[in-house]
Every structure is written in structure tokens, then in C-alpha cells.
N, C-alpha and C positions, 0 to 999 in steps of 0.2 A: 646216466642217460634217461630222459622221462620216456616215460610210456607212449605207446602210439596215439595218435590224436584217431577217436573217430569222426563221424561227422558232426554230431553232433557237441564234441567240443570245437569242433572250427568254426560253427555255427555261435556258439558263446563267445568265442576269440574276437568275430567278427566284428558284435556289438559292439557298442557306443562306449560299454561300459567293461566290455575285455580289453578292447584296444588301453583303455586308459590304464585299468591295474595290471596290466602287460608291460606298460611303457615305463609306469610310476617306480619302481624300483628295482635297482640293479643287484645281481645279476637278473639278466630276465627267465621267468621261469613260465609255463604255461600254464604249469598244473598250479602255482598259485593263485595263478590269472583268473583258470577256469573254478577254483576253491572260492573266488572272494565272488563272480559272477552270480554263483550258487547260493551265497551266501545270503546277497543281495535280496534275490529271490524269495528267502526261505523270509529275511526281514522284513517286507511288506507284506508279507500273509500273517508274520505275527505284529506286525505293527496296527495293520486293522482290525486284529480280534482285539488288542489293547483298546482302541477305539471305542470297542462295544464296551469292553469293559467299564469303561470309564462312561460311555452312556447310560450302561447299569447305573453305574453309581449315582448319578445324576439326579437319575429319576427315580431311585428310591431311596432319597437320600442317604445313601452309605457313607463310612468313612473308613479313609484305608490309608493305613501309614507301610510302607515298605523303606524297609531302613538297612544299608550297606555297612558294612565294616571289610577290613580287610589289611595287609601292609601296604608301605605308600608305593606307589606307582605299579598298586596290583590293577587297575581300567576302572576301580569304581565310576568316577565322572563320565566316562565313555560310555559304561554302562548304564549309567541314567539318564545319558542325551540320547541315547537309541530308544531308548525304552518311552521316552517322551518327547519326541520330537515329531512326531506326527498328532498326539493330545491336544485337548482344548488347554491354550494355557490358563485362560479363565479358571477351570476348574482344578488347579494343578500346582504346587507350587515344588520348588528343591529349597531342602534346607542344608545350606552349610555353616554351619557358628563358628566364629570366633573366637581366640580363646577370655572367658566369661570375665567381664569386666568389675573392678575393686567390689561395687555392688553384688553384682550375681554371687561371686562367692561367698558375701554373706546368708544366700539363701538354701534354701534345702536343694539336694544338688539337680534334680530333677527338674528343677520348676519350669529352667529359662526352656526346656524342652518340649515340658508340656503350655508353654505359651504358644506353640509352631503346631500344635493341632491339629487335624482337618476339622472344620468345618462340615455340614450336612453336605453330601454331593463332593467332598474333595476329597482328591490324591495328594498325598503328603509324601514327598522322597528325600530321605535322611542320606545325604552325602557326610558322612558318620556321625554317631547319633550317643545318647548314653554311655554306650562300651567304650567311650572314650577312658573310661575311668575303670576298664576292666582289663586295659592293657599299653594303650600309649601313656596314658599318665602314669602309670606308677614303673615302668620300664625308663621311664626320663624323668622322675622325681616330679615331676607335677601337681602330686598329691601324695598324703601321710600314706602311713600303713594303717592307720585308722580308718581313714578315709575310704581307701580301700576296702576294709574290712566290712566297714556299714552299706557301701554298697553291694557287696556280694551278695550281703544280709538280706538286702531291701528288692534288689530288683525283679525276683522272681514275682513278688508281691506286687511290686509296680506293676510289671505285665501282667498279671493275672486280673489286675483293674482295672487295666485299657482292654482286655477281651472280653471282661465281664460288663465293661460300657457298653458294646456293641461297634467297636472299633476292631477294625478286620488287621492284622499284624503279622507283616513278613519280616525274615530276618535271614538276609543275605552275607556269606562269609564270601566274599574275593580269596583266594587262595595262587599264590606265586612261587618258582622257586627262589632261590639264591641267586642261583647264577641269573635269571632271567631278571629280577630286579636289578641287578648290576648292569645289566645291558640297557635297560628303560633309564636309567638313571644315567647311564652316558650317553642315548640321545637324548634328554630333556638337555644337558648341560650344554651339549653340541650345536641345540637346536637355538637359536633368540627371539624365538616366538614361543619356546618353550620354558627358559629359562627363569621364569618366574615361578614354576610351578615348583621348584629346589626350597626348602626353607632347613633350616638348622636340626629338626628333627628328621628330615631325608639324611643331611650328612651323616647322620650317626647311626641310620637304619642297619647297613648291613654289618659293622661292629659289633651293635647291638642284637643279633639275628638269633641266637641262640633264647637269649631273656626273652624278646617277644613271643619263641615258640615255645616257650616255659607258661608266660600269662597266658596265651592264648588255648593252650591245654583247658588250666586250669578255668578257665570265660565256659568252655565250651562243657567240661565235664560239670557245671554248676547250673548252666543258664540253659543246654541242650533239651529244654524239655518236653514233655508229652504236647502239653498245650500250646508252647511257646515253642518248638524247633527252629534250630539253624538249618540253611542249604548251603553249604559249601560246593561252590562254582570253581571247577578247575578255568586258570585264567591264563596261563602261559599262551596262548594261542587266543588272541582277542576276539575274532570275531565269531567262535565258537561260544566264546562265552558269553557275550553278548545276546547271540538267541538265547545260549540256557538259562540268561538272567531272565529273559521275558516268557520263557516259556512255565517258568516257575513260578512267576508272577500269576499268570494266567489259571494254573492249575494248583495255586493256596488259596482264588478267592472264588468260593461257588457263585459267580453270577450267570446271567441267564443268556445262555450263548443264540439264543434265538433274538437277543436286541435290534432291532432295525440300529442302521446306522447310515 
């Protein structure tokens, strides 16, 4: 049985926007009613500091790459449409790549990455980014153990030269369990507006559960570092993580919180 309603959760119920996360799914419950209400809340106060944020950047021409990693159907994409969905798109872009085409692979493997850049004044958001090659590639044979090996080698060095540019670098880990990926994974399949987001490396994800948290040890005890840290965002609960994705955004990059906006 939920807890007693005070006034002022009847008062959140009331709204426009309890009645609806009240109504939207069954069983109906109040307290998750009045949970997403709150939630709402707490994301437009951090939507408008991103705001400023971004108008920092703007105007002193910063550039700022924030870049996700994580397992599939941990919210990454949820978490980068929250996070920039009130942003200038002008100054703003998401990168999601493809897997690199006959060409790209003949190149160094960083390159096609660093063509997606910011620009002076741009937010750059990496819907996975490099680490592809630190843990879905080589857990699905994607790439050598060579391969592998030279970028373990290489990428501390990489990033230590995108920070020494003067490019500002976050690096977000999405974090899920087992079982809760298997639940995401039966509504995307249930869902036909979802259904496209399945691709042959989801099939294999949770077979594969054990390897991924074998590379991703190994990602995190290499690339975790002083300069370069990971924030691992607990994500079983979406829209929790969703702020902490942006609050952590907000408090990796010193800009000037007095920005008019």
C-alpha cells in the first residue's frame, strides 16, 4: 500500500502533468506519478543551466565534447535528448557513426572521430565514441587483438591531446543490470515504433554479458584517469539518471554560472 498522500502530493497529482504519468502506465501507482512530477521539475532548472552553459561556450569560444558509452539499451540516446533538447541546435550537434566504411578502416582509427570535432562555440555529443574499440568491438570480433592492443596503447595519449587543445572532455559510462537489460529489450521488441532500435549486436548482448563486463573492467582500469575520468551513471531507473547525466555535465565544465541567458 503506498504512503499517505499529503497535500501537497494531491496538489502534483492534480497537474497537467500528474494526471498524465498517473494515467500512462499500468498498474497505476501515485508515488511514481508524483516521482516523474518531481523529476520534471528538478529537469527544467537543470535544462536552463545547460542553457548558460552552452552560452558560455558560445561566447568564449569553447569547445566541449561529452561522450557516452555504456551497454545497449542502457538510456544513452534518452540521455542526450534530455540533456539537449532545450540547446541552441545551431551550436550543438550528436554524433552517432556508423559502422566505418571499406575506406575508414583503412585509416588511423581515430581519424573519422576526430573529423565530428567541435568547432569554436560547439557542443559535441558522442552517442558512442572511440571505446567502441575498447569493448563492443573486440567482444563481437570486430576487430584484431592487435587492434585492440594499439588502441589501449594509443588512447590515453589521444586524450591527453584533445585536453592539452583546449577542448573540455567528458566521459560518461551508462551503467545497467542484467536483468533490467532484458526487460528494455522486451519492450523495444514488443514496441513497432521501437523495433528498429534491435540490431544483431542487442541479440547477442545478454549471452555475451559476462565478456562485456570483462572489457569493460579492463576500458575502465586503463582509460580511468586523473585527467581523463569516467562517471559511471547508475541507469536502471531512467529518469534519475537522466538528471545525473546533466548534472555532471554541468559540474566537469568550469563555466561562468553568472551567464545571462
Amino acid at each position: 500500500m503506498e504512503n499517505k498522500l499529503t497535500e501537497l502530493d494531491l496538489k502534483k497529482l492534480n497537474s497537467n502533468k500528474g494526471l498524465l504519468a498517473l494515467l500512462s502506465k499500468e498498474p497505476l501507482s501515485t508515488e511514481r506519478a508524483i516521482r516523474f512530477v518531481d523529476y520534471e521539475k528538478r529537469l527544467i532548472k537543470l535544462q536552463t543551466e545547460i542553457i548558460r552553459l552552452q552560452k558560455w561556450a558560445i561566447e568564449k569560444n569553447e569547445r566541449i565534447i561529452i561522450l557516452f558509452q555504456g551497454r545497449d539499451a542502457a538510456g544513452k540516446g534518452g540521455a542526450i535528448r534530455r540533456a539537449t533538447e532545450r540547446i541552441n541546435p545551431r551550436h550543438m550537434r550528436i554524433v552517432a557513426l556508423q559502422k566505418p566504411t571499406l575506406d575508414e578502416q583503412t585509416q588511423w582509427y581515430f581519424q573519422r572521430y576526430v573529423e565530428q570535432f567541435p568547432k569554436a562555440g560547439e557542443m559535441v555529443f558522442f552517442d558512442r565514441s572511440w571505446y567502441n574499440r575498447a569493448v563492443v568491438e573486440p567482444v563481437n570480433g570486430f576487430c584484431t587483438q592487435k587492434q585492440y592492443e594499439v588502441f589501449m596503447n594509443q588512447v590515453n595519449n589521444f586524450e591527453r591531446m584533445i585536453l592539452e587543445s583546449g577542448i573540455h572532455l567528458v566521459k560518461i559510462y551508462m551503467s545497467i543490470s542484467k536483468k533490467e537489460q532484458a526487460k528494455r529489450f522486451e519492450d523495444i521488441k514488443s514496441d513497432p515504433l521501437k523495433q528498429w532500435k534491435m540490431t544483431a549486436v542487442d541479440e547477442r548482448a545478454q549471452e555475451l554479458w559476462d565478456d562485456y563486463t570483462e572489457y569493460k573492467k579492463a576500458m575502465f582500469a586503463k582509460t580511468n584517469t586523473e585527467a581523463s575520468p569516467w562517471k559511471i551513471i547508475r541507469a536502471n531507473r531512467k529518469t534519475e539518471a537522466r538528471s545525473n547525466v546533466i548534472k555532471h555535465i554541468l559540474a566537469s565544465i568550469p563555466y561562468d554560472k553568472n551567464t545571462e541567458i
